[in-house]
C-alpha positions, 0 to 999 in steps of 0.5 A: 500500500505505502508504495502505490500511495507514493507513486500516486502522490508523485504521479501527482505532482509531476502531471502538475495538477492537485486535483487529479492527484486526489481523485486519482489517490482517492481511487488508490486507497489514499484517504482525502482527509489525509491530504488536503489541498490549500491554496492555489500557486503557480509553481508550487502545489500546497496540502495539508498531511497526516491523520490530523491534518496538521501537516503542512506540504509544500511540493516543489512544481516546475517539473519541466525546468526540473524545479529549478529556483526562480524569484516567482517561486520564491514568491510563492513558497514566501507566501505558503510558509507565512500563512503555514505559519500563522496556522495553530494547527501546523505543527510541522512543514514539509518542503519536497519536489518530485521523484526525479528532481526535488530542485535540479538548481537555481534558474541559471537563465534567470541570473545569467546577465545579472551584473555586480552592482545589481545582485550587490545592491539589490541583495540578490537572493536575500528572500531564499532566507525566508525557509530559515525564518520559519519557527516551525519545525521543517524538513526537507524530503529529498528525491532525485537531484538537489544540486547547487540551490536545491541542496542549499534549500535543503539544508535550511531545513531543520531535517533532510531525509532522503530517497535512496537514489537522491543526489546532492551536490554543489556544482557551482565551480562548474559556472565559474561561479560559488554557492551563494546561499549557504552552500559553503557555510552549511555544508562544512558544519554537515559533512566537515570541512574536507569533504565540503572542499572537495564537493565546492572545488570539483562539482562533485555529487555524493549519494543518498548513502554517502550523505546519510554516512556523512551527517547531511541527512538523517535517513534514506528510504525507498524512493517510493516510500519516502513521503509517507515515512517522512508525514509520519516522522513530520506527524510526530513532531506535530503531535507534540507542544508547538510550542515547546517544539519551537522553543527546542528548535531555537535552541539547537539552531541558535546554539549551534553557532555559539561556543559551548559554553555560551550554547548551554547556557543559551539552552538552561534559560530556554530550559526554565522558560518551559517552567512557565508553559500549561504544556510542560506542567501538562506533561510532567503531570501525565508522565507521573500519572502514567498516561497521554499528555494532552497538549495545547500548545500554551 
């Protein structure tokens, strides 16, 4: 069932059409209630996952460019992410593409005659930083090609989890060119310095396996089933506090660029903070009394 339900989903996506994907999974035994369809964008197409609906899902949908990052996309998924934002109900987005490509690269013909001063004075590629913005908990899931922008975009997610046949990459050297949204900034802090040298200076890929052995992702599944694992890991982290999931993912995020000492002093004062929540009463309280904590994200 799981891998006719991802083929479905993906078939879905790469016709372009949302509608069609429902009627189609409906008739493959995918529940409409566990995918929902949201607003309308051009190169983007936004559902709602999980039994609960709390799953926000945003797929990638310029299958023709192998979606490739243009300003109008950014636009759109600017535009998805505020309004998943202000949803209580969201307690988890997750940004992927199709089977063949989760994003194959930034349009390269949409910067190809761009000139210093303008990308200098007009802070070019600025809003792409609108995934690292999100206070919600994101994770990327990643089929097919993630190179040069599409692996950037990936990495400012808070999770990456991989289809076996995934390829990461950061080909810019190949253009005359360097990543210029991260790519050699996330990228040591993942897989170390040496093997971000030796990707950034030669354009070469690494696999699904190799970026699971080097730290980049946290897990690799089947092609076809890697939706459906990663909704479950995503409605699992719905399921919890909101707001303590925010509160976590602050930490981690801001002290991961601060020294140790500083990083946990960073985490005690978030720590005592969660002392001032219903939601951690709430779960100490179910814990001692041996039964399901209820929370309300307060």
């Amino acid at each position: 069932m799981a891998s006719s339900i991802a083929r479905t989903i993906f078939r879905g996506v790469t016709q372009g059409s949302t509608t069609n994907f429902l009627r189609t999974a409906a008739i493959s035994g995918v529940q409409q209630s566990s995918y929902s369809t949201g607003k309308s964008y051009d190169n983007i197409l936004v559902e709602t996952a999980g039994e609960k609906n709390n799953v926000g899902l945003i797929r990638l949908n310029r299958p023709k460019a192998l979606n490739a990052l243009c300003n109008a996309l950014f636009d759109d998924l600017e535009d998805a992410l505020n309004d998943m934002e202000k949803n209580p109900e969201i307690g988890c987005i997750i940004l992927t593409g199709s089977e063949k490509a989760f994003a194959a690269g930034a349009d390269i013909k949409e910067m190809q005659n761009n000139q210093f001063a303008e990308v200098l004075g007009g802070g070019f590629l600025n809003h792409w930083n609108v995934i690292t913005k999100c206070s919600k908990p994101t994770i990327a899931a990643v089929n097919g090609y993630a190179l040069g922008g599409g692996c950037e975009v990936a990495m400012m997610c808070d999770i990456i989890y991989a289809g076996e046949k995934a390829r990461f990459g950061q080909p810019e050297i190949l253009l005359g060119t360097i990543p210029g949204a991260g790519g050699t900034q996330r990228l040591p802090r993942a897989v170390g310095k040496s093997k971000a040298m030796e990707m950034c200076l030669t354009g070469d890929q690494i696999t699904a396996d190799e970026a699971l052995k080097f730290g980049l992702v946290a897990n690799v599944f089947p092609v076809d089933t890697l939706l459906d694992e990663v909704v479950k890991k995503a409605s699992k982290i719905a399921g919890q506090s909101k707001l303590i999931s925010q509160i976590c993912k602050e930490s981690i995020n801001k002290g991961y660029n601060m020294s140790l000492d500083d990083a946990c002093h960073f985490e005690k004062r978030l720590f005592h903070a969660s002392f001032a929540t219903e939601d951690r009463k709430e779960g100490m309280t179910a814990f001692v009394e041996k039964r399901k904590a209820e929370f309300k994200d307060k």
